[in-house]
PLY file of the C-alpha trace (Angstrom):
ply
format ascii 1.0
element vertex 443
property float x
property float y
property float z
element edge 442
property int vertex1
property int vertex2
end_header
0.00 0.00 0.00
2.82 2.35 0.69
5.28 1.79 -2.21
5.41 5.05 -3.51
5.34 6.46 -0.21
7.84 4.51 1.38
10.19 5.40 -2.08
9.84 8.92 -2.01
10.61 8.91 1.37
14.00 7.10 1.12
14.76 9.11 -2.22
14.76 11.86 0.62
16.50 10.32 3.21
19.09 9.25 0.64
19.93 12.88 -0.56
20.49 13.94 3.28
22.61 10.97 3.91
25.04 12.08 1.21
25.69 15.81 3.89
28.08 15.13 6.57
26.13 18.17 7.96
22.74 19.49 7.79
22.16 23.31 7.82
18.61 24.40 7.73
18.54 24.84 4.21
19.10 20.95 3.94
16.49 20.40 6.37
13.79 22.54 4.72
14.18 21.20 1.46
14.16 17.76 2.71
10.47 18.61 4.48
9.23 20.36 1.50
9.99 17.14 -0.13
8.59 14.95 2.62
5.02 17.50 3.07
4.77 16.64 -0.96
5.17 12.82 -0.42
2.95 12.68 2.36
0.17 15.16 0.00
0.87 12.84 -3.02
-0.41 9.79 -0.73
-3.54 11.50 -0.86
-2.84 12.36 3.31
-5.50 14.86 4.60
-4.00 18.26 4.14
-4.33 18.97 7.87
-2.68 16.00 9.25
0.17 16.82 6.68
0.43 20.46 7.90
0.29 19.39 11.65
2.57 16.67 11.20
5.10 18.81 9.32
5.49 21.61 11.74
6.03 18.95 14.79
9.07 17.93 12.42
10.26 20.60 11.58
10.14 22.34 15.23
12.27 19.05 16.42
14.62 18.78 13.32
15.51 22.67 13.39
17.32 21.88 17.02
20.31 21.08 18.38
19.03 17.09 18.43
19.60 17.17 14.74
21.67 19.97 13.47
24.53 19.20 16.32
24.33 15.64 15.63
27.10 13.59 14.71
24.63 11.57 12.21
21.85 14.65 11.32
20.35 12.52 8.79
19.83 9.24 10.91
18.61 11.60 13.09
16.12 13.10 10.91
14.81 9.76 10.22
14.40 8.96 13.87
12.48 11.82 14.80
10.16 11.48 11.11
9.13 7.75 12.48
8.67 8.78 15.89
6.57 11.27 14.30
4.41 9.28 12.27
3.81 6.56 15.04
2.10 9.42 16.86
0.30 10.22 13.82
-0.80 7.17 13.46
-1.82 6.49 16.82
1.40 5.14 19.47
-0.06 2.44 20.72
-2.21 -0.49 19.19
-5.88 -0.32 20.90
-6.96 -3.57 21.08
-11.08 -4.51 21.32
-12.84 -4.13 24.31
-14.71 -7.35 25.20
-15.52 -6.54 28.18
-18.92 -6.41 29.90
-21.16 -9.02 30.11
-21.46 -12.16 27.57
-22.17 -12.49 25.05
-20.71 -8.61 24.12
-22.04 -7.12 20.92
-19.56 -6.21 17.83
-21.18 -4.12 15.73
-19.93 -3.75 12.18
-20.84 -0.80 10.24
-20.07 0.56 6.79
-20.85 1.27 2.84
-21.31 -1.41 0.42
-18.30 -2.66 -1.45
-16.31 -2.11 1.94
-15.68 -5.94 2.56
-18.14 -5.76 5.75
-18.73 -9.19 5.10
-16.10 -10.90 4.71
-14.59 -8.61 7.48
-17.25 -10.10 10.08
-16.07 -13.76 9.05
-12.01 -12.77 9.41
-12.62 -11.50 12.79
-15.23 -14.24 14.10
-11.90 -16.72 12.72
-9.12 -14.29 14.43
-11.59 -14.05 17.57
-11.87 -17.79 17.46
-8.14 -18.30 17.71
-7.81 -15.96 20.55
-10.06 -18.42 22.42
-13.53 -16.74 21.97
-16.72 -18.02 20.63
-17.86 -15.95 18.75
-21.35 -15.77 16.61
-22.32 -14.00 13.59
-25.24 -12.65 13.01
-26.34 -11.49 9.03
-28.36 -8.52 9.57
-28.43 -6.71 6.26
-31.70 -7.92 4.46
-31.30 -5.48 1.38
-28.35 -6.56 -0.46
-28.88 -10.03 -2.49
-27.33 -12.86 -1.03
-25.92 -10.85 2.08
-27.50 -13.12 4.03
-26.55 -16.20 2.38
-22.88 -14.77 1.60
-22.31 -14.50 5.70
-23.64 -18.36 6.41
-21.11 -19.65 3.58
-18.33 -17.53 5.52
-19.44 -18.49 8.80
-19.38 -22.44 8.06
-16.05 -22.05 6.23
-14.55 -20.56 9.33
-16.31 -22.99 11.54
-18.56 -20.61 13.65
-22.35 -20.68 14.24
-24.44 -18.00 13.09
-28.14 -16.99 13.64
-30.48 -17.97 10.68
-31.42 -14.99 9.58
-35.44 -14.03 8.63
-34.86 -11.73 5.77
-38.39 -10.55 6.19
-37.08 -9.23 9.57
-36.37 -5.56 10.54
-32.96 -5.49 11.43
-33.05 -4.15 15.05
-35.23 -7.12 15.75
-33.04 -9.64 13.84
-30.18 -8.47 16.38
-31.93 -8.25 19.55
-33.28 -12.16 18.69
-29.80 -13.02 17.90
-28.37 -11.98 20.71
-30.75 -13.89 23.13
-29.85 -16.49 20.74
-26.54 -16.50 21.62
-26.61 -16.10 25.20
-28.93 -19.65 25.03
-25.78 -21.11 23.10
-23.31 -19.55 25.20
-21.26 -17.73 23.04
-19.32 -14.94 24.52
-18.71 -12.46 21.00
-22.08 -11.79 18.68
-20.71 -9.92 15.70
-23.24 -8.16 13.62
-23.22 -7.52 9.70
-25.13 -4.31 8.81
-26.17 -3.16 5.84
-24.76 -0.46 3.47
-24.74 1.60 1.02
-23.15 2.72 -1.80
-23.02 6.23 -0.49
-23.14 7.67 3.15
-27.41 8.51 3.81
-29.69 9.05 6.55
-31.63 6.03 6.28
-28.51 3.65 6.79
-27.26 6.22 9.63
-30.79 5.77 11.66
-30.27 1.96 10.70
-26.91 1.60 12.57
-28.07 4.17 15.43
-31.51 2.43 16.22
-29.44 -1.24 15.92
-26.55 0.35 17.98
-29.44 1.70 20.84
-31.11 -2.10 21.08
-28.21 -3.91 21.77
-25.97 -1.89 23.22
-22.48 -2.86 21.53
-19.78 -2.56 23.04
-17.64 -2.15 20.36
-18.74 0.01 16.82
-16.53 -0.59 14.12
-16.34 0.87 10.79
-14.94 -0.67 7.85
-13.46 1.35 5.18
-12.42 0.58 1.89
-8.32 1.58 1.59
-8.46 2.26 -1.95
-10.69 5.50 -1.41
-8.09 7.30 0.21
-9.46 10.46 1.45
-13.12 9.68 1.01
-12.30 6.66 3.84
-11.36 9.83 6.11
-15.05 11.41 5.43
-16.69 8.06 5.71
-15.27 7.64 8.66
-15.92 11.50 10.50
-19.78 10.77 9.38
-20.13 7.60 11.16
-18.12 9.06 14.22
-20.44 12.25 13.97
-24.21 10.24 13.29
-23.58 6.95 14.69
-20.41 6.90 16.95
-18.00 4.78 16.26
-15.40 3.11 18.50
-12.37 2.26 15.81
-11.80 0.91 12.62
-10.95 -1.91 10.08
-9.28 -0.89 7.22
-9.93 -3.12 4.44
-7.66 -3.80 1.06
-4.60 -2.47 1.85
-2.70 -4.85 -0.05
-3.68 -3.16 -3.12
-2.73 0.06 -4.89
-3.56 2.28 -2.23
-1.49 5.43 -1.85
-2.20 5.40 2.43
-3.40 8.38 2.97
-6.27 6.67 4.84
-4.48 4.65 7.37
-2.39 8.19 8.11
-5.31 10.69 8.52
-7.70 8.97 9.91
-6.45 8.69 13.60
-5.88 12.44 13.72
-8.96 14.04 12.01
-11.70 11.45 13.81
-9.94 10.39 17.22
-10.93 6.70 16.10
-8.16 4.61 16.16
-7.68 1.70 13.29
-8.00 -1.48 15.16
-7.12 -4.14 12.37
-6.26 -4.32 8.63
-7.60 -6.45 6.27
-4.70 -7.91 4.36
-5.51 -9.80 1.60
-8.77 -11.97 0.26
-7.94 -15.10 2.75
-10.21 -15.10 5.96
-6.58 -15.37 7.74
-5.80 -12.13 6.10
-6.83 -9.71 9.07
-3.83 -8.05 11.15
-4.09 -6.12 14.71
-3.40 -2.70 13.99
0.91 -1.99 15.18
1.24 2.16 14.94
4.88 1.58 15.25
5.41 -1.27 12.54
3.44 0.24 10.13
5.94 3.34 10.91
8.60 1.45 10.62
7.16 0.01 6.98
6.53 3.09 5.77
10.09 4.13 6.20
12.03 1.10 4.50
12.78 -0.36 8.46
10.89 -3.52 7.58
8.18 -5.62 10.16
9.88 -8.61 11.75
8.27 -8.57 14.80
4.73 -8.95 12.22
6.61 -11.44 10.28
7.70 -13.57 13.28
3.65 -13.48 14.49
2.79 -14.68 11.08
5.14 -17.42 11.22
4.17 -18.85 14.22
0.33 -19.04 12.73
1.01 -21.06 9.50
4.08 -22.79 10.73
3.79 -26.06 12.11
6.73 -26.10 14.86
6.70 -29.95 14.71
7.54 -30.14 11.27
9.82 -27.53 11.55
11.97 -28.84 14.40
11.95 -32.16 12.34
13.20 -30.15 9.27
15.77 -28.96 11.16
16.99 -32.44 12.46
16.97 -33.90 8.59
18.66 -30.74 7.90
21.32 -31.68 9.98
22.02 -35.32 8.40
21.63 -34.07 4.88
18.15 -35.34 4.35
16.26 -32.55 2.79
13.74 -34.16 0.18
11.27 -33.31 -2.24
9.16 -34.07 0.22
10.02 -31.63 2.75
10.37 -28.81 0.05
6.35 -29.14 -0.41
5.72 -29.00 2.99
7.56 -25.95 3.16
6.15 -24.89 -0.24
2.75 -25.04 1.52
3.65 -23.74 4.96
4.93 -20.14 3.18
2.03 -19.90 0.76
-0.14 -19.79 4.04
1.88 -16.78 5.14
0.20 -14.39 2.23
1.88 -12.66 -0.53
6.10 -13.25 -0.85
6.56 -10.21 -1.65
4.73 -8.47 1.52
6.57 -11.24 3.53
10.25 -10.58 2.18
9.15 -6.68 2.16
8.98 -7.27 6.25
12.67 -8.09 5.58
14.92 -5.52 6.90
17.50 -4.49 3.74
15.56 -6.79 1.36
12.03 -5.08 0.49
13.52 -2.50 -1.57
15.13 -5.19 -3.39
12.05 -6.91 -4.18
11.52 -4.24 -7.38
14.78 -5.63 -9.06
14.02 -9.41 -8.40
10.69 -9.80 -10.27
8.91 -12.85 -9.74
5.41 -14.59 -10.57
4.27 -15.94 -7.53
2.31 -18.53 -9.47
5.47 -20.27 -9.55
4.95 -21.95 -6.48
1.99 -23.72 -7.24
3.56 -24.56 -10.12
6.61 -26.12 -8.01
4.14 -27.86 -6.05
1.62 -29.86 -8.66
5.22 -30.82 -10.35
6.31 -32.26 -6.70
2.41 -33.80 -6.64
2.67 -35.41 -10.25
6.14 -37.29 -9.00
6.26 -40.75 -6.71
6.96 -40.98 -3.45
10.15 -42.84 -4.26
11.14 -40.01 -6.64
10.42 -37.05 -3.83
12.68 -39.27 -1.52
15.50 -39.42 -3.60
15.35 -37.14 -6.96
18.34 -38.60 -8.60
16.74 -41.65 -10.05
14.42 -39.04 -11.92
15.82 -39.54 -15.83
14.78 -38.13 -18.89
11.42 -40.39 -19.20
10.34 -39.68 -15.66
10.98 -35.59 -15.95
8.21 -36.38 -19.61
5.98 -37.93 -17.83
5.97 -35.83 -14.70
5.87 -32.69 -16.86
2.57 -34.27 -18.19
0.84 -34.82 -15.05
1.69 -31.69 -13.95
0.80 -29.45 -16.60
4.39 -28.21 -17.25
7.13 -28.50 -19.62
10.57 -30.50 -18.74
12.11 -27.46 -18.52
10.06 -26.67 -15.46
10.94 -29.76 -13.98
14.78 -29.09 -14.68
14.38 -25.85 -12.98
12.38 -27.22 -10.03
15.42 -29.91 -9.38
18.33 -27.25 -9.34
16.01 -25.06 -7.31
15.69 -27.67 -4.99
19.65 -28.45 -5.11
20.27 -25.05 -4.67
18.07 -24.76 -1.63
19.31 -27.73 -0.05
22.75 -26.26 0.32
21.28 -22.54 0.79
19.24 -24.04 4.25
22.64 -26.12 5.39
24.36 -22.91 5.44
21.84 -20.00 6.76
22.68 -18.90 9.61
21.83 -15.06 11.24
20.64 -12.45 9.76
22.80 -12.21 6.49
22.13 -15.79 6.09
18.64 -14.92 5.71
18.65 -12.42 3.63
20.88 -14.36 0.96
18.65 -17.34 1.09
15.77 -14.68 0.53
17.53 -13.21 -2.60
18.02 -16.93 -3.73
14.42 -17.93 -3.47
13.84 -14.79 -5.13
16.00 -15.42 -8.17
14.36 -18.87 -8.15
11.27 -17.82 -8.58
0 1
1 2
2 3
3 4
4 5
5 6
6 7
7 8
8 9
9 10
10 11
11 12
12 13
13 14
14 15
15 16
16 17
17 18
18 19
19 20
20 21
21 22
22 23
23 24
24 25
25 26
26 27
27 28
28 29
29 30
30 31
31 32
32 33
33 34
34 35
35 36
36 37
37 38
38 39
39 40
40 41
41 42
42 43
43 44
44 45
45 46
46 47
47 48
48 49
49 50
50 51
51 52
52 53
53 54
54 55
55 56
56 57
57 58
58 59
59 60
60 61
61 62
62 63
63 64
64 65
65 66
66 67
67 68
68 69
69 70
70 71
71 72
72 73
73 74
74 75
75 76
76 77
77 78
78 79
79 80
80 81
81 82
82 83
83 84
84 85
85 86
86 87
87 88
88 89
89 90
90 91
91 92
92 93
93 94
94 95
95 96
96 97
97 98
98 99
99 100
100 101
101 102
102 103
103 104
104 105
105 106
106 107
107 108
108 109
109 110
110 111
111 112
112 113
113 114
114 115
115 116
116 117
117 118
118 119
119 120
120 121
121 122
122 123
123 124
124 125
125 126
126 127
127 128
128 129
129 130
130 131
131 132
132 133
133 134
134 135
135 136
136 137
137 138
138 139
139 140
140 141
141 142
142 143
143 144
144 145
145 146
146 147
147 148
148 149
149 150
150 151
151 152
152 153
153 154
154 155
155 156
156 157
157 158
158 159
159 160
160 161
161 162
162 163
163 164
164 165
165 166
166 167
167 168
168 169
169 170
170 171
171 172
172 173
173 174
174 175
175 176
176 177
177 178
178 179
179 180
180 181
181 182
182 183
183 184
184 185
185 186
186 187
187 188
188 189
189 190
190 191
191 192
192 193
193 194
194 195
195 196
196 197
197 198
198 199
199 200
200 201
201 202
202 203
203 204
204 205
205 206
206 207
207 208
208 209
209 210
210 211
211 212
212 213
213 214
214 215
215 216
216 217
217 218
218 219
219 220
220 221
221 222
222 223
223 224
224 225
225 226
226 227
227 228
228 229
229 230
230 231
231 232
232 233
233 234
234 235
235 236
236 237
237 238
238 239
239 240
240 241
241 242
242 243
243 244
244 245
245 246
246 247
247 248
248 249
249 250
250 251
251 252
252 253
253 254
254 255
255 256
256 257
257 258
258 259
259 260
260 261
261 262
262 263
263 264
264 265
265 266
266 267
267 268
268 269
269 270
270 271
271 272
272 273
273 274
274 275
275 276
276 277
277 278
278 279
279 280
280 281
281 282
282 283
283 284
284 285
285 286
286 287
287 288
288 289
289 290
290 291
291 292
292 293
293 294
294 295
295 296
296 297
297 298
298 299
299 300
300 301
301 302
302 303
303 304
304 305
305 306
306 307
307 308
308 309
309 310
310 311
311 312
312 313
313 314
314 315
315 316
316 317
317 318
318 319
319 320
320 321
321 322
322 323
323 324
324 325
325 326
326 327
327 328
328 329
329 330
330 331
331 332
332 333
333 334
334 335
335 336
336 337
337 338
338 339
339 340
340 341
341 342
342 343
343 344
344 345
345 346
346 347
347 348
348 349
349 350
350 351
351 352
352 353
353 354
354 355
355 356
356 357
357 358
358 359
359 360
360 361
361 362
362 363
363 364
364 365
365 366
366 367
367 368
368 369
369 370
370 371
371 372
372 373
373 374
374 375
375 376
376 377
377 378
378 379
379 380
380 381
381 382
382 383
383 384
384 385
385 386
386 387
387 388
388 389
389 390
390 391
391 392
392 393
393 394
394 395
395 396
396 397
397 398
398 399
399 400
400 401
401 402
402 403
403 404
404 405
405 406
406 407
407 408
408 409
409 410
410 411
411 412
412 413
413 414
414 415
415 416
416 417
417 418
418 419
419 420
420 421
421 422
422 423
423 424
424 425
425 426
426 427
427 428
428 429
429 430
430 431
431 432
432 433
433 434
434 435
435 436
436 437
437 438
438 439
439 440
440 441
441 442
């Protein structure tokens, strides 16, 4: 989402880096440039203006200009900056109260308020809860329907929705409902609209006065940049909201959404919907998404998402056959499938300190690993366990039952050779990052 932010930034940063020593001039053009990054991310004008001066009043001071590193110094105070900006701390839900608490989700059509109820009834599950959903937007074709797929797919109950209902009624029956199940989290799907209007306000209120939530949570569309911001003020102003999910941020956003909207409503951003996979919903890190912005990469956000699609048995016996040299086929799907479960490679090496803005010069189609896989699928177990017996007439008729070409099989094998001496030999850090560049190339 912040690719052209995050490069005009370090185009910036670079140009200081080259001055032993900042004078003001230095400074001043380098926040001229930064105040038109920040405007060309479609960041509310205000927030740009406010968030400008605070820099500028700190960078204009002895803590930069008398600094033995100005620039690293500039940087520093920029991200500390921008954390605030963006809120300091995380704000996690308040579930408090008692059970089963009302979630209320609110926003326009189009805004993934749907599949947004189903990621966080799946996250909320995982954290322990039990969560119910509850369809309550009887306008919109298949809403209803759409919800009850979700909700069986992530393996929660949900109430079966009359769509002949009124929707404060549908909620106030669903919540007894739950209570009589004993589930602890009832998270309700409103309906939208396509634009902000006073019948879908009056909805939300009269829904939000009957059942009492104790959380109100807008979802807001990413890729409408500044109209997220005004979305967001007129549910704050006509509703009330408590925070909000910001959905689609994996596309071509610019970001100016996720870095006005804490300062011009007081709401914070809760969670952020990362990709179309009901896993793809992340707590909401002030600080990491700082530290993204600026090139600094995520590991602590890397290391969380590791631990979810990881299994750490089958790692720890990886490890072990890594130590007496008996990395197979095998083991390269499982780990195949284990890192296609952590999202997108390239938001995953981008969390990479020193490697994300190396991703641009290492192209790669990520379809290539399901291609590396159905070859690995279309070979026997004896040939996964030991790839050398695999000769000309076994690479045909893999390549057929695969859908590939030889070739593809060729390249899979030296991938796989390549990677079995790569893993012997990462260690640290630097290991890392040249295995990274390696997969990379591979791909």
């Amino acid at each position: 989402m912040f690719d052209n932010l995050s490069d005009r930034l370090e185009g910036v940063f670079q140009k200081l880096r080259g001055k032993g020593k900042l004078t003001r001039e230095d400074v001043e053009r380098g926040l001229r440039e930064v105040r038109l990054a920040l405007l060309e991310a479609d960041v509310n004008y205000r927030v740009v203006k406010n968030f400008i001066e605070r820099v500028r009043e700190r960078a204009l001071g002895a803590e930069v200009l008398e600094s033995l590193t100005p620039a690293q110094q500039l940087v520093k105070i920029v991200h500390e900056e921008l954390i605030r900006t963006l809120g300091e701390t995380p704000v996690p839900l308040d579930l408090g109260g008692p059970r089963p608490v009302p979630v209320l989700l609110v926003g326009l059509q189009g805004s993934g308020k749907t599949t947004t109820a189903a990621k966080l009834a799946l996250f909320l599950r995982k954290k322990g809860h039990q969560p119910y959903l509850v369809p309550a937007d009887v306008y919109r074709p298949a809403a209803i329907d759409q919800l009850k797929t979700l909700a069986e797919s992530v393996g929660v109950p949900y109430y079966d929705t009359d769509p002949a209902e009124k929707p404060v009624e549908i909620a106030r029956k669903a919540l007894a409902e739950a209570k009589a199940r004993g589930r602890d989290v009832v998270i309700i799907d409103t309906a939208g609209r396509l634009h902000v209007d006073e019948a879908m306000m009056a909805e939300a209120a009269a829904i939000k006065e009957a059942v009492q939530p104790r959380e109100v949570l807008l979802v807001a569309d990413a890729m409408t940049g500044q109209d997220a911001v005004n979305i967001a003020r007129s549910f704050q102003e006509k509703v009330g909201i408590t925070g909000v999910i910001l959905t689609k941020v994996e596309g071509d956003a610019r970001g100016g959404a996720a870095l006005s909207i804490r300062e011009v409503t007081g709401c914070p951003i809760k969670f952020l919907g990362t990709g179309e996979k009901l896993e793809a919903l992340e707590i909401f890190y002030p600080d990491r998404l700082a530290s993204r912005i600026l090139g600094m990469g995520d590991v602590l956000t890397l290391i969380e998402k590791a631990q979810e699609a990881f299994d750490l048995k089958k790692t720890r016996e990886l490890q072990e056959k890594l130590r007496r040299r008996e990395f197979t086929l095998e083991d390269l799907r499982e780990q195949i499938r284990q890192v296609r479960r952590l999202g997108s490679l390239q938001e995953v090496f981008g969390m990479l300190p020193g490697i994300g803005k190396k991703i641009k010069e290492m192209p790669f189609d990520e379809k290539e690993l399901v291609k590396m896989e159905a070859i690995i699928n279309s070979m026997t177990r004896q040939e996964r366990l030991n790839p050398r017996i695999i000769n000309a007439s076994r690479k045909r008729r893999i390549a057929r039952g695969s859908g590939t070409t030889v070739q593809d099989v060729n390249r899979l094998l030296k991938s796989y050779e390549e990677m079995r001496k790569l893993l012997r030999k990462a260690r640290g850090p630097r290991g890392l990052e040249r295995l990274a560049q390696r997969l990379l190339r591979a791909f």
